[in-house]
FIKOLZA-1660 file (N, C-alpha, C; in steps of 0.1 Angstrom, whole numbers, plus 5000, padded with zeros to 4 digits):
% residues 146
   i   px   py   pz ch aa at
   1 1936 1164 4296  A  X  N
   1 1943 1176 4300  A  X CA
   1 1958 1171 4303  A  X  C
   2 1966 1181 4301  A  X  N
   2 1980 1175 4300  A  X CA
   2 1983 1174 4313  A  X  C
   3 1994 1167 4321  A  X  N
   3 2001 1167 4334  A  X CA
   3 2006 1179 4335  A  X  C
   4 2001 1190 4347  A  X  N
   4 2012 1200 4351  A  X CA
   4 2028 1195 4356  A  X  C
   5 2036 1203 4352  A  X  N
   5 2051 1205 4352  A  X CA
   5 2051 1208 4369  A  X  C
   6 2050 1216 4375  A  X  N
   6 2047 1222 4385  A  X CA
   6 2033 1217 4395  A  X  C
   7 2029 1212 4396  A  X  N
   7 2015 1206 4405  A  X CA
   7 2013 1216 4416  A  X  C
   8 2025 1217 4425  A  X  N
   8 2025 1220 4434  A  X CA
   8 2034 1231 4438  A  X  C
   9 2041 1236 4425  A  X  N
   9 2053 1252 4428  A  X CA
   9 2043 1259 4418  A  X  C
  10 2053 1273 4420  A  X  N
  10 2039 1280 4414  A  X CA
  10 2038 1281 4398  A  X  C
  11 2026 1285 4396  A  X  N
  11 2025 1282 4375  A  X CA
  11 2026 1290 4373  A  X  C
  12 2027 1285 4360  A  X  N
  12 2026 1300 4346  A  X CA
  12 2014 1300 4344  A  X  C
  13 2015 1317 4336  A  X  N
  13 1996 1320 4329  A  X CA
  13 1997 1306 4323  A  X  C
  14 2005 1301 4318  A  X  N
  14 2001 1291 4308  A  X CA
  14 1991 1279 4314  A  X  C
  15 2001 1276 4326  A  X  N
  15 1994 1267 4333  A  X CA
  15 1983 1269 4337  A  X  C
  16 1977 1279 4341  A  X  N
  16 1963 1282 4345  A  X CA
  16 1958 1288 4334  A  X  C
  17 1958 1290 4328  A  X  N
  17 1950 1284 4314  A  X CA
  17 1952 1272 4312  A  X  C
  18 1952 1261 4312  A  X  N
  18 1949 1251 4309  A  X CA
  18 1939 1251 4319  A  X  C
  19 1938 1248 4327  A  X  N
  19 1930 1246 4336  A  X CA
  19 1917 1254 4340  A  X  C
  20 1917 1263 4337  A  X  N
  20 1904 1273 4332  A  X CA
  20 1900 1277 4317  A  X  C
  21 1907 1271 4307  A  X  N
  21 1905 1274 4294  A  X CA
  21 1891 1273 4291  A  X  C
  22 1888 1280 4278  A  X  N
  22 1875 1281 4276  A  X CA
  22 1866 1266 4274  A  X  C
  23 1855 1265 4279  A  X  N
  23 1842 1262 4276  A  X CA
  23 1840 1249 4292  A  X  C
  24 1855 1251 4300  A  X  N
  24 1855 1241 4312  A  X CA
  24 1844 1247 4324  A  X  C
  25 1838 1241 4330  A  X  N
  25 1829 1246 4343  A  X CA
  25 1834 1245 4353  A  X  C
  26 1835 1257 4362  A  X  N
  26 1842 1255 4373  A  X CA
  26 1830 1250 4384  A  X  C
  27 1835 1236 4389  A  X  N
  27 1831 1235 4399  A  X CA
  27 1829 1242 4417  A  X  C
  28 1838 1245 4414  A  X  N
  28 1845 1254 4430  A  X CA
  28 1849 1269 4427  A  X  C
  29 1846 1277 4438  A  X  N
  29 1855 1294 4435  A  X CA
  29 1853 1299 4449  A  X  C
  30 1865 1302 4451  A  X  N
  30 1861 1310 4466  A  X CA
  30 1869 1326 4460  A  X  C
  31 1866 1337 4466  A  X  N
  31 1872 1346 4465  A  X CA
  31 1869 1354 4480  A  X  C
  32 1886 1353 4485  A  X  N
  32 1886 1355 4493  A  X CA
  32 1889 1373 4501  A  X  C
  33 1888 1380 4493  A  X  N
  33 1884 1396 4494  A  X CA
  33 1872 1397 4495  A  X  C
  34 1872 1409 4507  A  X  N
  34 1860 1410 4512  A  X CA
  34 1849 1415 4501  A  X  C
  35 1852 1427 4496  A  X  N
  35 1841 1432 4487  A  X CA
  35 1833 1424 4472  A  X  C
  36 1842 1410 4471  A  X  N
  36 1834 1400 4465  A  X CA
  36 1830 1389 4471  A  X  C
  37 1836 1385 4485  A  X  N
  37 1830 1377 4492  A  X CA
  37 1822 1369 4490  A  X  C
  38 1808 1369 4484  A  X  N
  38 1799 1365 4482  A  X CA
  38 1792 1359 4466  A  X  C
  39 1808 1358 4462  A  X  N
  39 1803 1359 4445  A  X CA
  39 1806 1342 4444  A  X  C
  40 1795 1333 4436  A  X  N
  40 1800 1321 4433  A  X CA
  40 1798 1317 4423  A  X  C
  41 1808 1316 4416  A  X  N
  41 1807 1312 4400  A  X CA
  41 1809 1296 4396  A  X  C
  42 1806 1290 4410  A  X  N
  42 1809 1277 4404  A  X CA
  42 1794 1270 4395  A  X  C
  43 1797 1267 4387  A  X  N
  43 1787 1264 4378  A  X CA
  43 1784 1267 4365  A  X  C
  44 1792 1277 4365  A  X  N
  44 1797 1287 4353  A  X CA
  44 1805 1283 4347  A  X  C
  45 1803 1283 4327  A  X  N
  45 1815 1281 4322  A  X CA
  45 1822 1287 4319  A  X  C
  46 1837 1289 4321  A  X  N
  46 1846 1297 4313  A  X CA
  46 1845 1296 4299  A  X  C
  47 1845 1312 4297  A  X  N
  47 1842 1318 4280  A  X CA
  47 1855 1319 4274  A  X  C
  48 1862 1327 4280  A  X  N
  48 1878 1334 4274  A  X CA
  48 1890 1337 4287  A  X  C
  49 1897 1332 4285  A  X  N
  49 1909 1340 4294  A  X CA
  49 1919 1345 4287  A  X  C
  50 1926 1358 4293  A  X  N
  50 1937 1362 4287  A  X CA
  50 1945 1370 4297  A  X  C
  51 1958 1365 4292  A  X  N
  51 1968 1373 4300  A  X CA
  51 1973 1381 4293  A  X  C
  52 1976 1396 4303  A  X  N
  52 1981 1412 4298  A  X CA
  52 1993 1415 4309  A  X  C
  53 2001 1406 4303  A  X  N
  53 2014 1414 4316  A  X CA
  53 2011 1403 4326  A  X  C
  54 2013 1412 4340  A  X  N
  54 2007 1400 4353  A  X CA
  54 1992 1402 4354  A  X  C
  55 1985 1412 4343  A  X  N
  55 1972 1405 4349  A  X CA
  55 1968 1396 4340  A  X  C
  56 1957 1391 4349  A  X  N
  56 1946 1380 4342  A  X CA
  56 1934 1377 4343  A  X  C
  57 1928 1378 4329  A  X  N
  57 1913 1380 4329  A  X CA
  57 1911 1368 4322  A  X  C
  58 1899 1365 4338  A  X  N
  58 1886 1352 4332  A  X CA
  58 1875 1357 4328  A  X  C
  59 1868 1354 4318  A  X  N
  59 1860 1356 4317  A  X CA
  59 1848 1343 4318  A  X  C
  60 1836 1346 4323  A  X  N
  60 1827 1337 4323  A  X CA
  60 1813 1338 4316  A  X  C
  61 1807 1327 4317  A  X  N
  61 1793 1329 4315  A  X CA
  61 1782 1340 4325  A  X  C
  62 1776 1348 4321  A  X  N
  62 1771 1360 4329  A  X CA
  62 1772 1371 4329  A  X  C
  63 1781 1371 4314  A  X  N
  63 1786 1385 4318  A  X CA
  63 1798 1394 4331  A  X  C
  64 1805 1379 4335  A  X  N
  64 1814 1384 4344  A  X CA
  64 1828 1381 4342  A  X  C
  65 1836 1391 4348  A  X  N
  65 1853 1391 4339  A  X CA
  65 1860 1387 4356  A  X  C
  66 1870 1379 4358  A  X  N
  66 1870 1380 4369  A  X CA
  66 1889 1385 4364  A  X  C
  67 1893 1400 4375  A  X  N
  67 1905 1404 4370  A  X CA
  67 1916 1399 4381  A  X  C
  68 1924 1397 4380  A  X  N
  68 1938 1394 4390  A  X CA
  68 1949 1405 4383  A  X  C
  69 1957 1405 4393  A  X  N
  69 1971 1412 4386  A  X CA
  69 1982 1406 4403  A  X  C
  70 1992 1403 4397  A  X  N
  70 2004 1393 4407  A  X CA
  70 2008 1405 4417  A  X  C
  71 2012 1418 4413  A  X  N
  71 2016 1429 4420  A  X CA
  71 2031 1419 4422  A  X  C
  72 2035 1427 4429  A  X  N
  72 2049 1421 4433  A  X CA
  72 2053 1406 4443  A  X  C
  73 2044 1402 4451  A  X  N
  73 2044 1391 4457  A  X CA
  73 2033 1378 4453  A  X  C
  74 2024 1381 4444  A  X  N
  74 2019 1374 4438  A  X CA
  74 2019 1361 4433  A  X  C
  75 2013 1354 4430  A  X  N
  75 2015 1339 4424  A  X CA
  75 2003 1329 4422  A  X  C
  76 2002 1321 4411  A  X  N
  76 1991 1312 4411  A  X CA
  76 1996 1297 4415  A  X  C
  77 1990 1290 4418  A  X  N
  77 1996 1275 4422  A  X CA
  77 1983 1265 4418  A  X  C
  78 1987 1252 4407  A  X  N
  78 1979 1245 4402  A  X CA
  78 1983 1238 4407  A  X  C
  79 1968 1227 4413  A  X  N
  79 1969 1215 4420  A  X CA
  79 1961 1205 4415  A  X  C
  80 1959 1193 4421  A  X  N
  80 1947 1181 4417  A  X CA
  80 1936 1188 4425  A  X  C
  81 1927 1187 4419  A  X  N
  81 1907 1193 4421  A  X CA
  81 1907 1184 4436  A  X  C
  82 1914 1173 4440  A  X  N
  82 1910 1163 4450  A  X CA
  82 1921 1167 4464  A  X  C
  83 1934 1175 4459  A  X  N
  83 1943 1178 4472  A  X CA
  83 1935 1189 4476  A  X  C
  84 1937 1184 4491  A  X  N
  84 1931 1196 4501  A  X CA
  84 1946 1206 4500  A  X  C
  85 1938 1219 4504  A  X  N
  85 1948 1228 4502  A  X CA
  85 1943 1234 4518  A  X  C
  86 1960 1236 4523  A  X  N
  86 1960 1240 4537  A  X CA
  86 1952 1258 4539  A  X  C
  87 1943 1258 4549  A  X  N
  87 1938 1269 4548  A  X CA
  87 1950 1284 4551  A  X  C
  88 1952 1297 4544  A  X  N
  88 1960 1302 4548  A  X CA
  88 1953 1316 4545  A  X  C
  89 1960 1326 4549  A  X  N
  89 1956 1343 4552  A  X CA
  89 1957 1347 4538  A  X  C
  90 1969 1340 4529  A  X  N
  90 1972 1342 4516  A  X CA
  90 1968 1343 4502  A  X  C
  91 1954 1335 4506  A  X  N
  91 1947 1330 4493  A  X CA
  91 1936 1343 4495  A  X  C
  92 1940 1346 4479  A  X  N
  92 1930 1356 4479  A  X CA
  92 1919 1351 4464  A  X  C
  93 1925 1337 4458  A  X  N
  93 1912 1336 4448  A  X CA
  93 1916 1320 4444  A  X  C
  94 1908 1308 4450  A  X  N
  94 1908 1299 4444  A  X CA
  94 1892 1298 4429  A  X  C
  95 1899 1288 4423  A  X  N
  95 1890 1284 4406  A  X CA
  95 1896 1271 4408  A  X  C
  96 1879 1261 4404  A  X  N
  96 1885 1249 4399  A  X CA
  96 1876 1240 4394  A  X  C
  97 1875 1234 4391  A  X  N
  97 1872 1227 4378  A  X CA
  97 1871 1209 4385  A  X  C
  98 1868 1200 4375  A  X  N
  98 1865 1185 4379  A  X CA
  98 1880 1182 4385  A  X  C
  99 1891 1185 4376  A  X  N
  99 1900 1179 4374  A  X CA
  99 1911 1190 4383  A  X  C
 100 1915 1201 4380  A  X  N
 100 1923 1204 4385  A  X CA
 100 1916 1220 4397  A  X  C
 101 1927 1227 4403  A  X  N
 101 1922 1238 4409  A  X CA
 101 1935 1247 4413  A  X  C
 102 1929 1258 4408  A  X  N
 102 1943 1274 4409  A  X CA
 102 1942 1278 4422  A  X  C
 103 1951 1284 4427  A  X  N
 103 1950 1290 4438  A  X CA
 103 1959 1300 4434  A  X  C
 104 1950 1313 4439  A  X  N
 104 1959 1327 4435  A  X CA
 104 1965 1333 4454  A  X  C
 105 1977 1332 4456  A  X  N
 105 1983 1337 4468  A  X CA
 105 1987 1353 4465  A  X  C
 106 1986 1360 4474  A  X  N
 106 1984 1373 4476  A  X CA
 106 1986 1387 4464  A  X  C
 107 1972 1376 4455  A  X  N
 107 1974 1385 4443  A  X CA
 107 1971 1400 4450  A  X  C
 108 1976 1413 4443  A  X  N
 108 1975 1426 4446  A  X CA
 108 1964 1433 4442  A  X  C
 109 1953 1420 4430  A  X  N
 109 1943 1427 4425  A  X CA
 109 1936 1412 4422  A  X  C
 110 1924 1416 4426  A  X  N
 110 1915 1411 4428  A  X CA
 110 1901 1416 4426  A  X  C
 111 1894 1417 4412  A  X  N
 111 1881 1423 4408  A  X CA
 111 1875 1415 4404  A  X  C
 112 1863 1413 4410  A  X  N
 112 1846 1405 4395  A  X CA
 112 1840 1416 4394  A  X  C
 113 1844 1419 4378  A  X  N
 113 1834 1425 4368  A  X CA
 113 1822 1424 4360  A  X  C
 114 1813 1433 4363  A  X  N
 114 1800 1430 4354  A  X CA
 114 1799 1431 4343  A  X  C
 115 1792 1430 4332  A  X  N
 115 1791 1437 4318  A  X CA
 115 1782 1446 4319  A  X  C
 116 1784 1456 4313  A  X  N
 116 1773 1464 4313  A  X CA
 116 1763 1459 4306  A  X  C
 117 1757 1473 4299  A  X  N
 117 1740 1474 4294  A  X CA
 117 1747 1468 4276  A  X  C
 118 1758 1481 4275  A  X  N
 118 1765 1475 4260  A  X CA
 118 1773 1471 4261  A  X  C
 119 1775 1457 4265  A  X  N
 119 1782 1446 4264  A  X CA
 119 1794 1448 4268  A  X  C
 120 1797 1456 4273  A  X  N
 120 1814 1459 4272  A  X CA
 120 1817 1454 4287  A  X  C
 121 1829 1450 4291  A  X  N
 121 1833 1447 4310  A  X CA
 121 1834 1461 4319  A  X  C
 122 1833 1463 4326  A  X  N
 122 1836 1476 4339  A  X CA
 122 1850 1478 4337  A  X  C
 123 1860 1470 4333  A  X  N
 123 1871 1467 4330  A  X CA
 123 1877 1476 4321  A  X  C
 124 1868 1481 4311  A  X  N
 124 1875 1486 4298  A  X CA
 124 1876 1501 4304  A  X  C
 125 1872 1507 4317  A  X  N
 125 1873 1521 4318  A  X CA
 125 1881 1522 4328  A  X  C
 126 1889 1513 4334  A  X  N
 126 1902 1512 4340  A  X CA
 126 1913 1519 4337  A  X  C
 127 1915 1523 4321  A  X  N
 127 1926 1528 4316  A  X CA
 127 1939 1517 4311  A  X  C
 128 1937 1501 4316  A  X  N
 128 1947 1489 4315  A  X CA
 128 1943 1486 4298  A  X  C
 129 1927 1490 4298  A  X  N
 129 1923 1490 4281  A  X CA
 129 1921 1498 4277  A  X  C
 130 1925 1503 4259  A  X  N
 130 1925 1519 4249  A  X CA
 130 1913 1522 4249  A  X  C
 131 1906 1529 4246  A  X  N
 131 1892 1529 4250  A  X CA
 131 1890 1526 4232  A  X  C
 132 1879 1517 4228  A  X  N
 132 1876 1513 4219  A  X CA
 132 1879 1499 4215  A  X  C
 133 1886 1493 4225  A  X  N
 133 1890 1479 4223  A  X CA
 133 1886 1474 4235  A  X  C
 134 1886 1457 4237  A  X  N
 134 1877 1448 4242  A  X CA
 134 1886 1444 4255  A  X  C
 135 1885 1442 4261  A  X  N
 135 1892 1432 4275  A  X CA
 135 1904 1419 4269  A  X  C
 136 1898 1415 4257  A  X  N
 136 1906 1402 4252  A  X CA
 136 1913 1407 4238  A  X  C
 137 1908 1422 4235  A  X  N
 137 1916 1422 4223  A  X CA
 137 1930 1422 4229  A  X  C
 138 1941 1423 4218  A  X  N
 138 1958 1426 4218  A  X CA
 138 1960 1437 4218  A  X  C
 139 1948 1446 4219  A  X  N
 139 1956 1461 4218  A  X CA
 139 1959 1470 4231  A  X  C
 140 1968 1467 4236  A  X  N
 140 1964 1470 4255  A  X CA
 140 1972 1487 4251  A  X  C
 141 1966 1490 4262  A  X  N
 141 1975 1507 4259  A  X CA
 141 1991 1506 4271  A  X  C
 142 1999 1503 4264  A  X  N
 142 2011 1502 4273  A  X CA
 142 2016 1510 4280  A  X  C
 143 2006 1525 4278  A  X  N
 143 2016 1534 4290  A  X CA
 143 2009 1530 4302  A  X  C
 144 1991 1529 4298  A  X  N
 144 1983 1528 4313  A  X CA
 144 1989 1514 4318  A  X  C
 145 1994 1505 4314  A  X  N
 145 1993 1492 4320  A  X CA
 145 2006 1490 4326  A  X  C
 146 2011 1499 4325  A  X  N
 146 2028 1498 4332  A  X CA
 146 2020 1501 4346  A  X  C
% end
């Protein structure tokens, strides 16, 4: 995996994708909003990620999409899997893997999504996707996603 540019200021989608790209296991995930509180994906491999604007969808093994969006004060920060990260009010979604670990500070959105019965994410009835296209297709509907 390549050296992040940034280790320690905040990344790009790009950079966190690397770091969660498909088929890596995340060792570690806290999500720190209450109403998923309890969700732990470490163990799970990442299937697909994609970024739509400032959000960003992981998708995993299980059938679960996990969504973020930056909102206006938002940001991700890629570290080494081994630095401790100071505890703060801020973090609302760490991911991480053998090697590296994201930390999402006061993303404005924060969802784990199920799949349904027909395959599709909870996600696609949000209105962020056209109805007939997939979570990872390209065809996002640009007026809902403003």
């Amino acid at each position: 995996m390549p050296v992040m540019s940034t280790p320690s200021g905040p990344a790009s989608a790009g950079e966190v994708f690397s770091l969660i790209r498909d088929g890596l296991v995340l060792t570690r995930s806290d999500v720190r909003v209450p109403r998923y509180a309890t969700t732990n994906l470490a163990g799970r491999t990442v299937t697909e990620v994609a970024a739509r604007g400032k959000h960003l969808l992981i998708r995993v093994e299980g059938g679960v999409t996990v969504h973020t969006h930056l909102r206006m004060d938002g940001s991700w920060r890629v570290r080494p899997a081994r630095e401790r990260i100071a505890n703060s009010h801020r973090i609302r979604l760490l991911l991480a893997n053998d090697t590296w670990q994201a930390v999402g500070y006061q993303l404005g959105i924060v969802e784990v999504l199920l799949e349904t019965s027909s395959g599709q994410s909870t996600f696609e009835g949000s209105g962020i996707v056209a109805k007939g296209t997939t979570v990872f297709s390209s065809e996002i509907n640009p007026v809902c996603a403003l």
